[in-house]
C-alpha atoms as one frame of an Amber mdcrd trajectory, in Angstrom:
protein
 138.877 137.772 102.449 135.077 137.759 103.312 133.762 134.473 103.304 130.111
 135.117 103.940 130.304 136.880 100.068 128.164 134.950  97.097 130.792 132.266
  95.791 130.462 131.659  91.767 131.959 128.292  90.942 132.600 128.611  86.976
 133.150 125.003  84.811 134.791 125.636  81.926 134.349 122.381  79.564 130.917
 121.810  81.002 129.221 119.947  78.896 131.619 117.512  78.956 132.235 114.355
  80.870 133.680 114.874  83.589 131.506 118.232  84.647 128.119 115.304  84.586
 129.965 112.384  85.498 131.944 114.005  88.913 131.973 117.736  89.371 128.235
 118.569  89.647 127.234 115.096  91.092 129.762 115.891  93.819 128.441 119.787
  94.536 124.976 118.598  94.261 125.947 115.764  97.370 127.494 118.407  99.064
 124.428 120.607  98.735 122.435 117.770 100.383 124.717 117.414 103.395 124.520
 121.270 103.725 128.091 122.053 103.067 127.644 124.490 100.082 128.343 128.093
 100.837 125.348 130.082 101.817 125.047 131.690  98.922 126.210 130.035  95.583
 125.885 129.971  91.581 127.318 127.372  89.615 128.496 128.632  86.193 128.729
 126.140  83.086 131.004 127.179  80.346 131.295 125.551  76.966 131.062 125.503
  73.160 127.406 123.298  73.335 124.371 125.072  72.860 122.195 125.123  75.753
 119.460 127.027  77.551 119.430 126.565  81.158 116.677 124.820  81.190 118.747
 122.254  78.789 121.575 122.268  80.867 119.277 121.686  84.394 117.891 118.530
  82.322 121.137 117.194  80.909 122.758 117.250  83.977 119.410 115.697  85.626
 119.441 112.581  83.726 123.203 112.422  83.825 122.814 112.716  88.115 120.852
 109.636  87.878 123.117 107.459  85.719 126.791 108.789  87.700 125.747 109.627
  91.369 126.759 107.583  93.591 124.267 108.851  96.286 120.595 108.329  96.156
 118.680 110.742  93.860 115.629 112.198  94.917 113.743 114.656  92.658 112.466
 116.834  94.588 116.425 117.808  96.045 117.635 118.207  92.312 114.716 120.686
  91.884 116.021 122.771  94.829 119.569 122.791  93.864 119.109 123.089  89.857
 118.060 126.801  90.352 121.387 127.361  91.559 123.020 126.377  87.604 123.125
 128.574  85.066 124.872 128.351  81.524 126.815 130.154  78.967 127.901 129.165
  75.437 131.302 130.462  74.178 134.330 129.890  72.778 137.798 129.869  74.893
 139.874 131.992  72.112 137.193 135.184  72.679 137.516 137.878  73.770 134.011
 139.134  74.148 132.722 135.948  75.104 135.027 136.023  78.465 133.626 139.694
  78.924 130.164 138.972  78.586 131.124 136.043  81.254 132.689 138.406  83.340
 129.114 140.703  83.053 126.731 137.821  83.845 128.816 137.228  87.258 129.100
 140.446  87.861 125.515 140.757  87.790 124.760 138.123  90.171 127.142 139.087
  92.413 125.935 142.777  93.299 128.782 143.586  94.755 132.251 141.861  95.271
 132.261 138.373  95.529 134.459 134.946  95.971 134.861 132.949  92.384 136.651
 129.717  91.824 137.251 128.596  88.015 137.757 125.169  87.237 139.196 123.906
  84.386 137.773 120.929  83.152 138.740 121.117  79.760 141.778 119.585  77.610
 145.387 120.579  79.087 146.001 122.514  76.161 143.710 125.052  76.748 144.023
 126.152  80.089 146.781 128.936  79.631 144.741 130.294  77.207 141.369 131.015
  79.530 143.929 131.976  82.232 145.213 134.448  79.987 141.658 135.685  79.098
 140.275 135.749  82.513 143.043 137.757  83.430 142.652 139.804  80.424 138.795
 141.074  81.915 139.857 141.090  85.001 138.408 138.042  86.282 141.328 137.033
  88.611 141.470 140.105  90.695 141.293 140.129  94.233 139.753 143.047  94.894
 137.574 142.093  98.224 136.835 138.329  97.293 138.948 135.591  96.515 139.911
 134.240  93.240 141.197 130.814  92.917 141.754 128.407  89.979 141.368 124.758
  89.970 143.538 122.680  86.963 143.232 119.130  86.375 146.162 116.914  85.508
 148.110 116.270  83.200 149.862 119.131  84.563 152.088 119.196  81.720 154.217
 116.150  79.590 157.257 116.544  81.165 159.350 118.660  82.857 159.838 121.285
  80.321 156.256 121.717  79.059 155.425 121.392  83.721 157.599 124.617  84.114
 156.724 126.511  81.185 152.836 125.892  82.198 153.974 127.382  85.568 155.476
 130.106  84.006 152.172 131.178  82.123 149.974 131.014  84.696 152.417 132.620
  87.315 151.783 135.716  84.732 148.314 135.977  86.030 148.369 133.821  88.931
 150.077 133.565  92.805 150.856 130.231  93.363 148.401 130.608  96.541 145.627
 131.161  93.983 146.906 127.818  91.946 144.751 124.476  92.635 146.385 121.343
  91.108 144.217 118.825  91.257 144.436 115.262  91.897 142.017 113.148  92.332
 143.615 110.268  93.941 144.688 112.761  97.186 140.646 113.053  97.441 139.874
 109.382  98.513 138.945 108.608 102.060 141.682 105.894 101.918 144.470 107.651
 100.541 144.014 110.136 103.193 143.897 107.702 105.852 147.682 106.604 105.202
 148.420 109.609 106.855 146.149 108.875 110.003 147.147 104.862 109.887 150.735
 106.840 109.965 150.229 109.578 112.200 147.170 109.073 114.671 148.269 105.090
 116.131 151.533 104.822 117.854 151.697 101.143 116.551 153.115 102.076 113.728
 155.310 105.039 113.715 158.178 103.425 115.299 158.557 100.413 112.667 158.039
 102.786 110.103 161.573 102.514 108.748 164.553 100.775 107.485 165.500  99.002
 110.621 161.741  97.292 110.255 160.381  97.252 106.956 162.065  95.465 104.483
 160.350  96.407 101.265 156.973  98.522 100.215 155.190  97.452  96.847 152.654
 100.368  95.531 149.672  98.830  92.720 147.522 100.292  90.773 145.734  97.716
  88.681 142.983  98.032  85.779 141.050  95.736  84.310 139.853  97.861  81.808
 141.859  98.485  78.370 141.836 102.353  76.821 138.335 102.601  76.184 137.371
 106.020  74.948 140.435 107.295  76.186 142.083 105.950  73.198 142.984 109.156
  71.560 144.495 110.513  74.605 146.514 107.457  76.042 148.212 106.706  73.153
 149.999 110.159  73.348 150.899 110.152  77.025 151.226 106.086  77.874 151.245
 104.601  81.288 153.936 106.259  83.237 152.678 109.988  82.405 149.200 108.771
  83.186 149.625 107.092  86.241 152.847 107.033  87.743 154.234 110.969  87.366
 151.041 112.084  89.485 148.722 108.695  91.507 151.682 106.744  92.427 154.249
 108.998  93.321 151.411 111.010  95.415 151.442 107.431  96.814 154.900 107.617
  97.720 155.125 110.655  99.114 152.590 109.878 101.537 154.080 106.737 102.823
 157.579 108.024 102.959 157.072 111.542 104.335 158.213 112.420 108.072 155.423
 113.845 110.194 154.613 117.320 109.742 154.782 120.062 111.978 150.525 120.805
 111.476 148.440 119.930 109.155 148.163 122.906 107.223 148.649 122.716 103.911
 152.448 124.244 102.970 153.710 121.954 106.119 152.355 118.590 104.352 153.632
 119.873 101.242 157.008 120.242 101.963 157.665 116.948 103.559 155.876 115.281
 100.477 158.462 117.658  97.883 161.127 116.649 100.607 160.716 112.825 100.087
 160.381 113.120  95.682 163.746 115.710  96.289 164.948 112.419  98.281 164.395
 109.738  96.087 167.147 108.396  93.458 167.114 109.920  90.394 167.334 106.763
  87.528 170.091 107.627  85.039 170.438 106.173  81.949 173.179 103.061  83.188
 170.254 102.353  85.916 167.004 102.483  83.676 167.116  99.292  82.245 168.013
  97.578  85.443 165.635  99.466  87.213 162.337  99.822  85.158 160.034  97.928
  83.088 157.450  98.662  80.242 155.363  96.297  78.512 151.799  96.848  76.458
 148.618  94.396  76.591 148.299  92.143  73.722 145.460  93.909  70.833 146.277
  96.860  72.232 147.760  98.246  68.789 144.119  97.120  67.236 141.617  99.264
  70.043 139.769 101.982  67.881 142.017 105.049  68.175 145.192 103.789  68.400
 148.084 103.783  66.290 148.808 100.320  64.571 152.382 100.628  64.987 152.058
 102.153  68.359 155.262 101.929  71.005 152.733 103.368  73.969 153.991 101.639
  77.120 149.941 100.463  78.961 152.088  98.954  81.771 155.037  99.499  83.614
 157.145  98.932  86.996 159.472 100.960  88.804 162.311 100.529  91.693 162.748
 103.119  93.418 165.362 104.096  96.105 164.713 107.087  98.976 168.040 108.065
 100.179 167.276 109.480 103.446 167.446 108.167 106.613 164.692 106.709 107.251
 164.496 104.783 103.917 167.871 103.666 103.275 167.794 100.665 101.868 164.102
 100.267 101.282 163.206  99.778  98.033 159.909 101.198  96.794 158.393  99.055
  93.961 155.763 100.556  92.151 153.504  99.120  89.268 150.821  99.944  86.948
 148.558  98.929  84.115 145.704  98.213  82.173 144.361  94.607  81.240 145.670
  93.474  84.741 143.953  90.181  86.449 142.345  92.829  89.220 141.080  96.588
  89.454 142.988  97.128  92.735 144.777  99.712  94.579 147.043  98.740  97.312
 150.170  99.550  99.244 151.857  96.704 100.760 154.187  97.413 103.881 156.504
  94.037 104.030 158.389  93.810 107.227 161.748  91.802 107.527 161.862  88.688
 108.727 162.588  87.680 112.459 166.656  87.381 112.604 166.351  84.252 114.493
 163.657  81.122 114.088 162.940  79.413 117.727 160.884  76.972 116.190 163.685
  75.042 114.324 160.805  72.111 113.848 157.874  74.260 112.461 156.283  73.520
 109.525 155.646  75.894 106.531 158.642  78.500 107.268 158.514  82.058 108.434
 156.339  84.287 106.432 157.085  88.052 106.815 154.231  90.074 108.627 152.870
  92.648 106.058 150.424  95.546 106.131 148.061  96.374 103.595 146.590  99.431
 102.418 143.785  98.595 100.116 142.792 101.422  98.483 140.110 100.075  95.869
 137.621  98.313  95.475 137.656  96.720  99.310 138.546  99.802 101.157 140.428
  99.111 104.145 143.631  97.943 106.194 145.020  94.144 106.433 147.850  93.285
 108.794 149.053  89.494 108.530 151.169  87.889 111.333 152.210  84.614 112.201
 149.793  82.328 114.990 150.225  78.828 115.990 148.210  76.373 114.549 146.404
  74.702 117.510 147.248  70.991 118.346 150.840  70.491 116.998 154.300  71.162
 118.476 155.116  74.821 116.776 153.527  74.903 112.989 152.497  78.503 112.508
 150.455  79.763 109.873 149.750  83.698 108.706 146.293  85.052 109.857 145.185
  88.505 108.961 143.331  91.218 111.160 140.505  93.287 108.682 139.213  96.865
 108.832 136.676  97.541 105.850 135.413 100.419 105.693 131.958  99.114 104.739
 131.890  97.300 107.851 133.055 100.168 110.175 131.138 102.838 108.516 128.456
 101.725 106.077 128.694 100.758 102.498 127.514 104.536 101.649 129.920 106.140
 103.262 132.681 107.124 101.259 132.075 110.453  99.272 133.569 110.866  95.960
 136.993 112.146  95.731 136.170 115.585  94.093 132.990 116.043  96.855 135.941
 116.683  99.634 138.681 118.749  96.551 135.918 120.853  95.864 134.859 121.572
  99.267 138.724 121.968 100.277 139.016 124.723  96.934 136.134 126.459  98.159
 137.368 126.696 101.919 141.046 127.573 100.262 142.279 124.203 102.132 145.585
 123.600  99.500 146.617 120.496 101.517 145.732 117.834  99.392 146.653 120.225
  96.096 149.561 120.111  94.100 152.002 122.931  94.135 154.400 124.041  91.732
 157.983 122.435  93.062 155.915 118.894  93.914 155.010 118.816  90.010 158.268
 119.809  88.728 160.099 117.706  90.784 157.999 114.687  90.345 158.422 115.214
  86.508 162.365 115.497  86.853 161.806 111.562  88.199 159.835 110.558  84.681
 161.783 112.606  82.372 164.841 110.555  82.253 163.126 107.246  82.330 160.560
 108.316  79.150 163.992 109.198  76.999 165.423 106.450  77.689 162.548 104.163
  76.894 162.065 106.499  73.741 165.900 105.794  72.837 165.720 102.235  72.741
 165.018 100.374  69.377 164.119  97.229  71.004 160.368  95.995  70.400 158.382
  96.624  73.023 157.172  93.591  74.904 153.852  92.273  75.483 151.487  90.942
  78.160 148.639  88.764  78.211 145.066  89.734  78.980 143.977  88.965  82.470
 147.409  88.784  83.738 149.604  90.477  86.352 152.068  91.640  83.341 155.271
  90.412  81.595 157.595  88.679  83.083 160.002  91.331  82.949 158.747  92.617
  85.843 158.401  89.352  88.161 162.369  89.098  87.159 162.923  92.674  87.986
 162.100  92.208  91.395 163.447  88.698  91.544 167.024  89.826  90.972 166.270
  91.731  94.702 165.699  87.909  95.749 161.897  88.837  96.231 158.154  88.798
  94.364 155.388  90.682  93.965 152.938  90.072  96.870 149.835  88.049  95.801
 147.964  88.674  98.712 145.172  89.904  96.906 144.291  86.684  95.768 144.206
  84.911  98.982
């Protein structure tokens, strides 16, 4: 494909939130830092009304309320020529022709076009279907590629049959699933922590680590996701996509490059790897809980049974994991908004300092996530002036320190860039979704079986109790290093 063609990047759903709030705050950064193509016209879609000069200003004020960059005027004005706008409906037709027209226009000529669909779930086969339909999605000297945000589907059935549609007008090489959590600096830096420092490599495994926690914490309740949430819950939201991307990254063997099928397949080789939870093992095995008032938030159902937290324990039966369990947790309400991955190491097999005081504490490694980007690794020193007491000290990276406070780019700056450069490594393809739904399924009907009343957690807490004695039972607890 010719990559010095114009490139059209068309929004559908663009006067919504996530179009001011991310996607053109995150193309307008890149435009800054020169990255754009050479040649580029960004294409809103959507049922509001707007001129283009409405659209330039909407998006104006919204830059300077969402950016996370410094705005400067006089850049907007150079880059808001570049956005254009087009009311319409996504059941027509004629409006997806005249579409096709208005690129085709610009374009002179063939051209590269990637769609992205930031609309609700519901409607994407449907503008597949219609793009395909004028002709939209042909390759016919420039590149076509479609970008779909999650949920990718509700569960496994409703994953395969959304496959299924958009295979009809799609290859899967065309097929950008995107999430957003594979876009952060940090979460892509497991793989170099992993891959790039010979420290690590060789504990990575059973023989070494004795346990890895994964925690996603909110402090936040629904909000104005209301309507949504209380349809999908906390394990669709979080845990079928963010934490099992999580997994997959921690777990994975090296690949043999980085290109993108190679990464792919050892992250589809660890979910194909990890214990499926039948219904005998559920109980033992999961927990779901929901924050106190969350049955009286505005949009909500009063008798609602929508889990807002929940905990896993996962096994990997592989080699390298054998034994290991993965414990992963989510929710909203929590006492933090934190993302972390704890690596807990075993224990030495033998103390030599029979009189010291305080114990052995395992040496851990962190991988904070958000808000305090960076790595943590805790080890045991001698206190100075006694006979053996030890105590744990920790050795920081921050990635404000290192780097500057300012430099971490939004997560959809580097998808985008990656869609546009047809880099599908941090992308979702169509086995890692399925097979990461055929995880959830069988833990959502069983937790939709039982007629026991869901329990509840306090505000400001770490969650019920339920989960503190899940992982008890293992003869451990969840790691409060945060709060150090």
């Amino acid at each position: 494909m010719n990559n010095d063609l114009p490139v059209s990047i068309i929004i559908f759903g663009a006067s919504g939130d996530l179009t001011q709030r991310k996607l053109v705050p995150s193309l307008f950064n890149s435009f800054i830092k020169g990255r754009m193509p050479g040649k580029f016209r960004i294409v809103g879609y959507g049922n509001t009304a707007f001129t283009d000069e409405q659209f330039h200003a909407h998006l104006g004020e919204a830059m300077k309320q969402f950016a996370s960059f410094e705005f400067r005027e006089e850049e907007w004005n150079t880059f808001a020529p570049n956005l254009t706008y087009q009311q319409g409906r996504y059941t027509d037709l004629a409006d997806f022709k005249r579409l096709s027209d208005t690129i085709g226009k610009w374009e002179s000529g063939s051209g590269n076009r990637l769609y992205y669909m930031a609309t609700p779930p519901g409607i994407f086969p449907n503008i597949i279907d219609l793009l395909g339909l004028t002709g939209q999605l042909q390759e016919d000297g420039g590149w076509r590629r479609v970008v779909i945000e999650k949920p990718f589907g509700v569960d496994l059935a409703s994953a395969r049959s959304l496959n299924l549609q958009i295979h009809k007008a799609l290859n899967e090489n065309q097929i950008y699933r995107i999430d957003h959590y594979l876009g952060k600096e940090t979460v892509q830096n497991i793989l170099v922590a992993r891959f790039a420092n010979t420290i690590f490599e060789p504990l990575w495994n059973r023989n070494y680590i004795d346990h890895v926690e994964i925690t996603v914490a909110e402090q936040v309740g629904v909000e104005h996701r209301a309507g949504y949430y209380d349809k999908v819950g906390v394990l669709r939201d979080m845990f079928q996509n963010h934490l099992l991307q999580l997994v997959t990254l921690v777990a994975m063997e090296p690949p043999a490059s980085f290109e993108s099928n190679a990464l792919r397949n050892e992250k589809v080789k660890v979910l194909n790897s990890i214990q499926p939870l039948k219904s005998e093992t559920v109980a033992l095995n999961t927990v779901c809980s929901q924050y106190k008032g969350y049955r009286e938030e505005e949009g909500v159902k009063s008798d609602s049974t929508t889990a807002t937290y929940a905990a896993l324990r996962l096994q990997i039966d592989n080699w390298r994991w054998q034994g290991v369990p993965f414990y992963l947790r989510s929710g909203k309400r929590l006492a933090e908004k934190i993302s972390e991955i704890i690596i807990e190491f075993k224990e030495p097999p033998h103390l030599l300092f029979p009189n010291a005081r305080g114990g052995m504490t395992a040496n851990m490694l962190a991988l904070y996530l958000q808000p305090d980007e960076g790595i943590h690794w805790r080890f045991e020193a001698k206190v100075p002036d006694t006979a053996a007491d030890m105590r744990s000290v920790d050795m920081e990276f921050h990635y404000a320190d290192s780097f500057g406070k300012t430099s971490i780019p939004e997560s959809y700056e580097r998808l985008l860039l990656d869609a546009l450069t047809g880099d599908a490594s941090l992308f979702t393809r169509a086995d890692e979704a399925e097979t990461a739904w055929g995880l959830i399924d069988p833990i959502l009907e069983y937790w939709d079986a039982q007629n026991t009343p869901l329990s509840t957690y306090e505000l400001g807490s770490w969650g019920p109790a339920e989960a503190d004695e899940m992982i008890a039972r293992d003869g451990r607890a969840w790691s409060r290093w945060q709060q150090h």
